[in-house]
N, C-alpha and C positions, 0 to 999 in steps of 0.2 A: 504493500500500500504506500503510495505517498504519502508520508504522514504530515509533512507540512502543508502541503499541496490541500488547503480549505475553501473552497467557494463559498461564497457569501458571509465569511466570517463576521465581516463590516456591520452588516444588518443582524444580525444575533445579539443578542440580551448580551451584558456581562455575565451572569449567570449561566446561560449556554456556552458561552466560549469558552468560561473556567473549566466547565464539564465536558466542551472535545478536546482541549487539552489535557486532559485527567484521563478520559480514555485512550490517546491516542500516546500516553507515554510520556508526555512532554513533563506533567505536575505529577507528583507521587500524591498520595491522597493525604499527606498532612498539610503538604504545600499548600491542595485546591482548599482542604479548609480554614489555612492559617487566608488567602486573599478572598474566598469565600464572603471570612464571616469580616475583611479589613483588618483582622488581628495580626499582620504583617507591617505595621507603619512603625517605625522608629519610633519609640519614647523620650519622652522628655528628660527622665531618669536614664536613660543610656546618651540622650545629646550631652546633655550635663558635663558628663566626661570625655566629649569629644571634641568642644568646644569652650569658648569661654563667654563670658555674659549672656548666657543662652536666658534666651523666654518662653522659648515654644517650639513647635516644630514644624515645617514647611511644606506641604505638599507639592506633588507636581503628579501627572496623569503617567500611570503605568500602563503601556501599552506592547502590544509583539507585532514585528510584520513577519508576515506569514508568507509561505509558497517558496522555502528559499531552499534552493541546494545548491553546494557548496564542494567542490571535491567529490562528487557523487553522495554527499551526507544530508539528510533534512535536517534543518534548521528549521524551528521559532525565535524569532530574535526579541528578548527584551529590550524595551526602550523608554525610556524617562525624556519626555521631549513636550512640552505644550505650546509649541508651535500648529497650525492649523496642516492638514492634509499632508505633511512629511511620512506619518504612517500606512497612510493610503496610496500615496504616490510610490514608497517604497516597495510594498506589497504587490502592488501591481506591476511595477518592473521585473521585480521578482521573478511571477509570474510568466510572464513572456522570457524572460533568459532562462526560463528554467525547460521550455519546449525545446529553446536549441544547444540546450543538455548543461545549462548551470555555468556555475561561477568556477575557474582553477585557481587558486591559491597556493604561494607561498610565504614560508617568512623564514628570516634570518633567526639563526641563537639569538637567546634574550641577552643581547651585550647592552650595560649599560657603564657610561662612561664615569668616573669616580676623579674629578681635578683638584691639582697641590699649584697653588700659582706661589713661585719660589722668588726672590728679590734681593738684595744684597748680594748678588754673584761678582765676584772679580773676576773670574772666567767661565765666561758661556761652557765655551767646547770642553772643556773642562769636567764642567760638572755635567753636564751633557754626556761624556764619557765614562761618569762614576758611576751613575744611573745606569744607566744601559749594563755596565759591565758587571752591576750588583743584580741584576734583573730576576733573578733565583731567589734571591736574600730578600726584596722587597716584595714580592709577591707569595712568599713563604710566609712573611709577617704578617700582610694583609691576610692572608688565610687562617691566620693562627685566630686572630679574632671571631670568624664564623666556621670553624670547624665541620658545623652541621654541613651549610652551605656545599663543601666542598664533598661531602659523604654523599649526595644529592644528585652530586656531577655536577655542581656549578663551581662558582670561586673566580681569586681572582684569575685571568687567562695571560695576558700581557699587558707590555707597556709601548707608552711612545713618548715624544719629548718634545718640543718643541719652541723655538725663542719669537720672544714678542718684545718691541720698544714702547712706553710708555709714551701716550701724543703729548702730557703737559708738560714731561722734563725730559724725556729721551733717556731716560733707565730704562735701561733692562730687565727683562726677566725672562723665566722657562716655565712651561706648562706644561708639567707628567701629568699624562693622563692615563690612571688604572682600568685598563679591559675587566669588567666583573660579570661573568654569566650569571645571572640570578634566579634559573630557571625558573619556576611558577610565582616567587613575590615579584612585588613591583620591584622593591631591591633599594629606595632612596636611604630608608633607616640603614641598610646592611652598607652601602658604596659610604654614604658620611659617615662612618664611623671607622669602615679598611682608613679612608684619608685621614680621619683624626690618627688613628693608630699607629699609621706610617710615620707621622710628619717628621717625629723627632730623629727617624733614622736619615730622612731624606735631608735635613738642614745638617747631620752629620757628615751627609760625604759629600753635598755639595761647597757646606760654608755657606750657603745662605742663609735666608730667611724665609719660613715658610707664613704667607700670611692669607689665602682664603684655602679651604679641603671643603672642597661640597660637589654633589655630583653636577653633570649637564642634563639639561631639558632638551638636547638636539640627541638624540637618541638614533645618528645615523647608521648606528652596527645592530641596530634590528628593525631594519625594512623589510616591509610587507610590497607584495605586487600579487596584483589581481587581475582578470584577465574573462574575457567574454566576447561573444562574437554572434551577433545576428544575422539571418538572412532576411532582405526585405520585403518580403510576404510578413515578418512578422514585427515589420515598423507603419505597414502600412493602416489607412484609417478610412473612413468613410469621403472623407475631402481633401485625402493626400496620400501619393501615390507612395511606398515603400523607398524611391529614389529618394525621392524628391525631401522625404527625412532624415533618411542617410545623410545626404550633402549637406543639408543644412543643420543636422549634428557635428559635422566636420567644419563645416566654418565658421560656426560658435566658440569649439574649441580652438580652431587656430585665433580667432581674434583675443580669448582669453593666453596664448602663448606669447604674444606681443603685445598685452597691453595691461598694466599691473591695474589699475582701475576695474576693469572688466575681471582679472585673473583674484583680485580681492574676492568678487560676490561669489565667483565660479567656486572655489575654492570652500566660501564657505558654506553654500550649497555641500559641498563634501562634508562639512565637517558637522551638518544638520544632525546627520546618519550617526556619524561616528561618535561625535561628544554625548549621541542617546545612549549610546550602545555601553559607555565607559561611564557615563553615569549607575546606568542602571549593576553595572555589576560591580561598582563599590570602586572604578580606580579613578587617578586622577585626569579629569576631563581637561583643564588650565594647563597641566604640563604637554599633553597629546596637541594641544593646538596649540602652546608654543614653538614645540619642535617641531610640527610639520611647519608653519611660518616659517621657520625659519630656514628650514627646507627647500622650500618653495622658493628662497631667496639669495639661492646661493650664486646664480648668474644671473640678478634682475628679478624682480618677484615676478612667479610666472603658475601657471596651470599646473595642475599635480599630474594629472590626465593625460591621454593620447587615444582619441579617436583618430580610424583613419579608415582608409576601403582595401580589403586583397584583391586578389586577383580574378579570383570567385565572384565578385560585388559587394559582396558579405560586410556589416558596417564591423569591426574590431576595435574595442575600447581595453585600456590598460591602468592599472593607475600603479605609481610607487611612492611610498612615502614610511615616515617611520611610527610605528608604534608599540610603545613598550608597555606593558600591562601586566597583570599579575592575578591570580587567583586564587591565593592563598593570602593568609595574612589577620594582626589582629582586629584592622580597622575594618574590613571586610566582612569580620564574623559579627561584629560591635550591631551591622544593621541586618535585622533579619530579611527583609525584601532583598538585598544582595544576594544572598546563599538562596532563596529561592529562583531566581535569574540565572545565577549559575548552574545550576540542577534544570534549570530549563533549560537551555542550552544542551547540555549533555556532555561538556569539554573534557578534556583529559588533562590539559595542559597549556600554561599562558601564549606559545605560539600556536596552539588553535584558534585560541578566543583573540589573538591579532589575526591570523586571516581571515574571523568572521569579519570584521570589524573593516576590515581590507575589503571583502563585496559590498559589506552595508555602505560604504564609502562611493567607492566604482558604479552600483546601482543607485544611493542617491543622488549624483552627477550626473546620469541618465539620464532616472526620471526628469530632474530637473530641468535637463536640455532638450528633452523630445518635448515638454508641455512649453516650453519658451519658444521653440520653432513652431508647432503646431497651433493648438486653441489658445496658447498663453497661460501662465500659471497663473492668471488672477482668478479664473471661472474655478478652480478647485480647493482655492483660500475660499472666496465667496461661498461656496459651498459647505465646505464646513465653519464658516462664521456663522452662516444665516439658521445654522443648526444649533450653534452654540445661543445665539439671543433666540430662540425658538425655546430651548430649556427653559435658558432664564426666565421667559415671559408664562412659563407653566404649563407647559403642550403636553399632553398627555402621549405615550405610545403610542393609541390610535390615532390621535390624529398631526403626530409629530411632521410626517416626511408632506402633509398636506400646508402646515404652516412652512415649511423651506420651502418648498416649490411654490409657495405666493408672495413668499418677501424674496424672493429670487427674482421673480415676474415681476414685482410693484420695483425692482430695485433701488429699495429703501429700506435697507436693512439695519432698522433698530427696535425696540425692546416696546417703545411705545407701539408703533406698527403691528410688531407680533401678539401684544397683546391682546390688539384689537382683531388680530383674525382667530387669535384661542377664542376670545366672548364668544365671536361671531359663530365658530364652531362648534362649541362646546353644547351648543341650547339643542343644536341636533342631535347631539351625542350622549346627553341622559338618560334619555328613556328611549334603547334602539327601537321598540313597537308603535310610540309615537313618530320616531321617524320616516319610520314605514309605510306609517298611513294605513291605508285601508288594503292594501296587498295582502295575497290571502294566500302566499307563497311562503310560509316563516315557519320554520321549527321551533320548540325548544324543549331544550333537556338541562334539567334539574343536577347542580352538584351536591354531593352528599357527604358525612361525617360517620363512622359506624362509633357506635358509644362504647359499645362492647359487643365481644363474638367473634373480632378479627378472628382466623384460619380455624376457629372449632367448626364454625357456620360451613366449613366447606367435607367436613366431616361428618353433620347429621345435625349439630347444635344448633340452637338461637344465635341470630344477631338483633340488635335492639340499632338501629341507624335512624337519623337523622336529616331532610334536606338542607341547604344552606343557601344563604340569601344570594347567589349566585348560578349561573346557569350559561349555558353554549346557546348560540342562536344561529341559525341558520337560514339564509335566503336562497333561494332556487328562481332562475332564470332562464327560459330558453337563451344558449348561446348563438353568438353571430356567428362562428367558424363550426365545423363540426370536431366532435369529443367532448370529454369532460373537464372542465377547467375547477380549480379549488382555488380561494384565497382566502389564508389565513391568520392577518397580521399579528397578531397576540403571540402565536406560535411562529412567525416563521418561515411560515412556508404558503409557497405557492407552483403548484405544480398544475399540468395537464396531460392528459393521456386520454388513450380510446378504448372501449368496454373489452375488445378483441382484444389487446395487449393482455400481456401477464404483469397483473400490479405487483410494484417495486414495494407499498408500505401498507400501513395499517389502514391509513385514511382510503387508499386507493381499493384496498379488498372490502373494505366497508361497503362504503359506496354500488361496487360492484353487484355483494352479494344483495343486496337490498335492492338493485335495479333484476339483477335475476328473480327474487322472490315474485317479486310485481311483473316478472316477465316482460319486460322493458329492452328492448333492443336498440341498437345503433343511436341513445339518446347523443342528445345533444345538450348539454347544461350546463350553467355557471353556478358552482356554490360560494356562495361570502358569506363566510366565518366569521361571528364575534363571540369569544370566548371571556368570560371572567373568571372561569375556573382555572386554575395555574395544571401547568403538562406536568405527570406524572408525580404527581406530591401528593397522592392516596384520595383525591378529593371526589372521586369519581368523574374526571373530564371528557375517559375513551366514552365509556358509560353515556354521556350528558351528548357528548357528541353524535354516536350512533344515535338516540332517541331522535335529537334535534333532525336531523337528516330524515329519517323513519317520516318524520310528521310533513319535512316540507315537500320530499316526494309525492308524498300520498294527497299534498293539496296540488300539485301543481299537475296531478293526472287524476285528479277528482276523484279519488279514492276514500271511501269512507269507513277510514279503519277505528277502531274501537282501541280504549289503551293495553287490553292483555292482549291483543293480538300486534300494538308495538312494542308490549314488553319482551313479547316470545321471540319478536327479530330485533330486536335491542341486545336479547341475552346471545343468538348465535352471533351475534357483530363482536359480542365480549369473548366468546370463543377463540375466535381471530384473534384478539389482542390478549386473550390470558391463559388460553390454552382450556384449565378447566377455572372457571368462575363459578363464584357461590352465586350470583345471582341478587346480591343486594344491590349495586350499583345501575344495574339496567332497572329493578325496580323502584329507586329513589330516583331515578333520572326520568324515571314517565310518572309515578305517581307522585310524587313532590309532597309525599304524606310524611310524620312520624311511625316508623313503624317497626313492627318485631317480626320478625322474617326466621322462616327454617326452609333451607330445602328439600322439599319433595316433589310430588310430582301428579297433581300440580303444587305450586309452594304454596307455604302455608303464610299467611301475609295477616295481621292483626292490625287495624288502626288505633293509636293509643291518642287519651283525651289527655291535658297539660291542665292541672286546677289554677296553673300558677307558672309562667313563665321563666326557667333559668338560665339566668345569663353565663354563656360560657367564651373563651378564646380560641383560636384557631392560632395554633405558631406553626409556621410554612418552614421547614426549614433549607429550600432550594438543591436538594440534594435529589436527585431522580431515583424513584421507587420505581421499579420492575415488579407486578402483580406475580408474573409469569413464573418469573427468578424462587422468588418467595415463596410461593404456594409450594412450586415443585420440591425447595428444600425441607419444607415442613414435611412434606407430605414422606422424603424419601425418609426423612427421621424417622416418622411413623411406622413406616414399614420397616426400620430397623432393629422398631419395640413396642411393638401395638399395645400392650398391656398399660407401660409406660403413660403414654402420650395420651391415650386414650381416657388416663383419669385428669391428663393434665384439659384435656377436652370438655369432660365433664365437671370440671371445676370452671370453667370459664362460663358453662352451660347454665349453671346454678348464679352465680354470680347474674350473668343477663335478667333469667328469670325476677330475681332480687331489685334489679336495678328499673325494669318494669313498675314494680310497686313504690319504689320509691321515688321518681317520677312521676308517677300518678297519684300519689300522697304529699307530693311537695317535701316530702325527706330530702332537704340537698344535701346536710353533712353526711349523711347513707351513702348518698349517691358518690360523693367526694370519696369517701372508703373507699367502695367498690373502684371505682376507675383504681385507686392504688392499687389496690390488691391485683385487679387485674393486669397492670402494666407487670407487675411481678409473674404472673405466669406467660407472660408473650416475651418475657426476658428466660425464663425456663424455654420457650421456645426458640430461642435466639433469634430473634426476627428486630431486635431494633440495633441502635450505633451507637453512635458517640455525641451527632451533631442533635439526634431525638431524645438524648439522655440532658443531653445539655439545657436543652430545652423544657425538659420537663421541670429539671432542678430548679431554671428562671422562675416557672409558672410558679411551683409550688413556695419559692423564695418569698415571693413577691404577693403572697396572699391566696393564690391557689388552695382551694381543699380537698381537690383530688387533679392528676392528671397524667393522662397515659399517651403511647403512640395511634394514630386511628390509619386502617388502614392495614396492607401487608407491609408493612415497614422496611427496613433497611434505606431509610430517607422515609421521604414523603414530610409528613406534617403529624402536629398532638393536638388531642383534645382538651384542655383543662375547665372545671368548673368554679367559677369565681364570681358567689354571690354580693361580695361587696368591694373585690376586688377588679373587676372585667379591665378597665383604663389601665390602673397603675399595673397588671399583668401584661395587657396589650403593647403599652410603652416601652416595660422591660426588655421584650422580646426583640421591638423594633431599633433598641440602644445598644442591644447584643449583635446585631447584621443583621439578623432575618426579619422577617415578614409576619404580620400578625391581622387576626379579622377576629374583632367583638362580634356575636350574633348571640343566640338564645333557642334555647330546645324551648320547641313550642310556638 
């Protein structure tokens, strides 16, 4: 699989992204849940000691550009960068260099240079000759200091020497400069201190005076060069031909090689990339863009770069410049977001993470050059600006991407403006059935909460569930093109396909079998999806979704179905998505009642009456529940000790029962027991985590009287019951990272 290689990343939740990156390899699962829940942000108590008069602590946007390979390796690159569209633009370079098979990198030993500026010489050549001829002796010292260093295979390597005259009095002096491989540190602490250690022997055999020992920031003994090469099929665009980019990448950069004005911006364009890249994984960003400057300045300040054309046609981009970096270290470990960066990545060692750093560079100069030749790079600033005052002004997910594309259109992109098309938007967006009108084309399915009975209910038990003030809604539309179209901005996704294909997902087999039922052939339909129910956090959304569809099928070909005959293809849609389902979730998502459920056949469905409303919380904890996953592990438990499980079964079964009456008696502190007690036996089931444990301990912290996982857990979301606590539990939840929704049984 390509593992970097993500389509649509861009448009995906934060939340989704953490989660393909978590399965695709890139986050280990402490990682997703330390940036999960933000519990990765430097503290004030570790800045303290990093800094001095510290107040606080600064953010900036953590971001990866994606699609990168690198030496034939996938890369996610972490980036610390709040500039506008650099992550987008990089991403998308990416992307196309990686069709004509990626980025090649090299890089030099991590030499960093360690300088003794010596003065009071009476004889240059002299001491020039002491030095050299002691070359064993002084690099034996320097070593004696980092011991380690040298067991590592680094240390110092060589020397060199060299004389300079003073411009204000015409003194003399010599500059030994110590060769120090430093393998994976940065190395500045390890190189000033060989130079402290040396000095006293070098003022020894020269008779000088030794007066500055600190390293160099022109770090020209570990250059990086990076290297890429398109064919122009894959520069070309809908209003420019693949030449005609090429060329005018080539004469961009020839003008930034003769003209230091132009080779400034060019350059820092490069260094967009690169200073993201060196932020985010803890080295220093101020030293990397001194010494490339300085680099860049060594015959006339000039382009780092080399675009050019072979002989092929082919456009060939190169770049060389220096960068020394480090992956170890104590300053490095001090911030915990570092060591996650790093671990994303996947590096082995600090000359890998400088030839990342070496394409991030090479591909930011691209990007940058094909959007200055082509549509110009203001349309992709503007873009993600009008997105940024679009937040500001309070745009909801749904109707985000509608207020950019009209302060785009009006272009007057500011906060007052956006505000005024959120009002303008929002009055539609309240109430989707009002906005509907009178269309007689509209599903819905009901989300739900089980109180008690998770995985017994699918063994013979009671479940006692719950709807919840939220629900899927679905509109159906004869399409203008022929097949099935889906849009589903909540979630995601949008796809299309025709009834004859073999569907790729869950939504597409749904659909499917529910035009099969109804014996519906070669349709032609548009569904738009507005979901409130969150994907896969146990709330019942597959559930809420197949009903939704069930109902607006069945208007939109005049079908006059009855609700147990949407419950029955409600339940084989959950089929599809759970393999085997108890069947609570198809029936909370058509019937939208309070109720106690067993299955049988047919199930056994009780309506319960509330004397007395209780308010409970919902905490979401963003982690995706697999029903499928879950069930089948419980289940193969079971089968590994049916005697076992079976009373753990029957204790969950009694419990329900119990929790029936005391619901219907207005018993909450009862009811608060039970959920405990039951969260205890779904933890003898092993079906919950860390991030649902976590949450419950909030719940019950904060005023809670009872509260368990609801749902087949391993993620998903809790139920807690909080008679006079609902707000101050709700808040908690939402101060910890996750997500939280007051409602009330009844």
């Amino acid at each position: 699989m390509e593992r970097s290689r993500i389509p649509g990343f861009f448009h995906r939740t934060r939340e989704q992204r953490l989660q393909l990156l978590n399965e695709r390899g890139f986050l280990n699962s402490e990682d997703h849940r330390l940036l999960r829940l933000k519990q990765n942000i430097l503290s004030c108590d570790v800045a303290e000691h990093m800094s001095e008069n510290v107040l606080s602590v600064f953010g900036l946007p953590l971001s990866v550009g994606v699609n990168f390979l690198i030496n034939e390796k996938d890369y996610v690159v972490p980036m610390v960068v709040e500039e506008p569209s650099i992550v987008a633009a990089l991403s998308s370079i990416a992307r196309t260099v990686r069709k004509a098979g990626g980025f090649c990198c090299e890089a030099d030993n991590p030499l960093l240079i360690g300088q003794i500026q010596i003065t009071d010489i009476s004889n240059l050549q002299s001491a020039t000759d002491a030095i050299l001829q002691n070359k064993e002796e002084i690099l034996q010292s320097a070593n004696s200091i980092h011991p380690n260093l040298l067991a590592r295979g680094g240390g110092a390597c060589d020397l060199e020497v060299m004389s300079h005259v003073a411009s204000s009095n015409n003194r003399q002096m010599l500059a030994l400069h110590i060769l120090v491989n430093t393998v994976d540190a940065m190395g500045a602490n390890l190189v000033n201190s060989m130079c402290e250690g040396v000095a006293g022997l070098i003022e020894k055999l020269t008779g000088g005076h030794v007066v500055l020992r600190i390293l160099s920031n022109l770090t020209d003994r570990a250059l990086v060069r990076a290297k890429c090469k398109l064919s122009c099929d894959l520069l070309a665009s809908n209003e420019f031909k693949g030449e005609q980019v090429r060329d005018a990448i080539i004469m961009a950069n020839e003008f930034a090689l003769v003209n230091p004005y132009r080779a400034a911006t060019h350059n820092k364009g490069i260094m967009n990339g690169i200073d993201a890249v060196a932020i985010a994984t803890g080295n220093d960003w101020r030293a990397i863009e001194a010494g490339v400057h300085a680099y860049a300045s060594r015959n006339g300040y000039k382009a780092l770069t080399d675009w050019h054309c072979n002989v092929q046609g082919d456009l060939v981009g190169s770049i060389e410049l220096p960068i020394k970096v480090g992956i170890v270290g104590g300053s490095l470990q001090a911030n915990p977001s570092v060591g996650i960066c790093l671990r994303m990545l996947g590096i082995n060692t600090a000359k890998e993470l400088a030839q990342v750093m070496g394409a991030v560079g090479l591909a930011q100069n691209l990007a940058a050059l094909r959007a200055l030749v082509t549509e110009g790079i203001q349309r992709g600033h503007m873009s993600l600006h009008a997105r940024s005052v679009a937040v500001t002004a309070g745009a909801s997910p749904e109707i985000l991407e509608k207020v950019v594309n009209e302060l785009i259109s009006i272009g007057d992109i500011k906060v007052r403006v956006a505000k005024q098309i959120v009002q303008r938007l929002t009055v539609t967006q309240i109430a989707p059935s009002k906005r509907l009108g009178n269309d007689n084309c509209i599903g819905i399915g009901h989300g739900k909460v089980i109180i008690l009975g998770e995985h017994a209910v699918v063994h013979g038990s009671h479940a006692l569930a719950a709807p919840l003030p939220m629900a899927v809604e679905v509109k159906v539309n004869a399409a203008d093109t022929p097949g099935l179209q889906l849009q589903m901005p909540k979630w995601n996704i949008a796809i299309q396909w025709h009834q004859d294909e073999a569907p790729k997902n869950y939504f597409e087999q749904c659909i499917n079998l529910i035009l099969q039922e109804f014996k519906i052939t070669n349709a032609s339909l548009h569904f738009e999806v507005f979901s409130q129910v969150p994907k896969a956090m146990g709330l019942g959304g597959s559930a809420a979704f197949a009903v939704a569809c069930i109902r607006a099928i069945a208007k939109i070909y005049n079908f006059d179905l009855a609700d147990i005959a949407v419950n029955n293809l409600a339940f084989k849609c959950e089929e599809i998505a759970h393999g085997t389902p108890s069947g609570v979730d198809n029936t909370l998502a058509t019937f939208g009642r309070l109720l106690l459920y067993k299955r049988e056949n047919p199930p056994v469905m009780q309506a319960l009456k509330v004397s007395e409303p209780i308010p409970i919380v919902i905490g979401v904890s963003g982690l995706a529940s697999s029903t499928a996953k879950m069930v089948a592990r419980v289940r193969a438990a079971f089968e590994s000790n049916r005697s076992l499980y079976r009373r753990i079964f029957n204790e969950i079964d009694a419990l329900t029962i119990q929790a029936v009456q005391a619901i219907e008696t207005n018993r909450v502190e009862e009811l608060g027991v039970l959920l405990n007690v039951g969260q205890g036996l779904l933890n003898a089931l092993q079906v919950s985590c860390w991030e649902l444990e976590e949450l419950i301990e909030i719940a019950r912290r904060n005023g809670a009287i009872g509260a368990k996982l609801t749902g087949s857990g391993g993620g998903g979301s809790i139920i807690a019951v909080c008679p006079d606590s609902a707000l101050q539990v709700a808040d908690a939840i939402k101060q910890a990272g996750y997500r939280s929704l007051v409602t009330q049984i009844g």
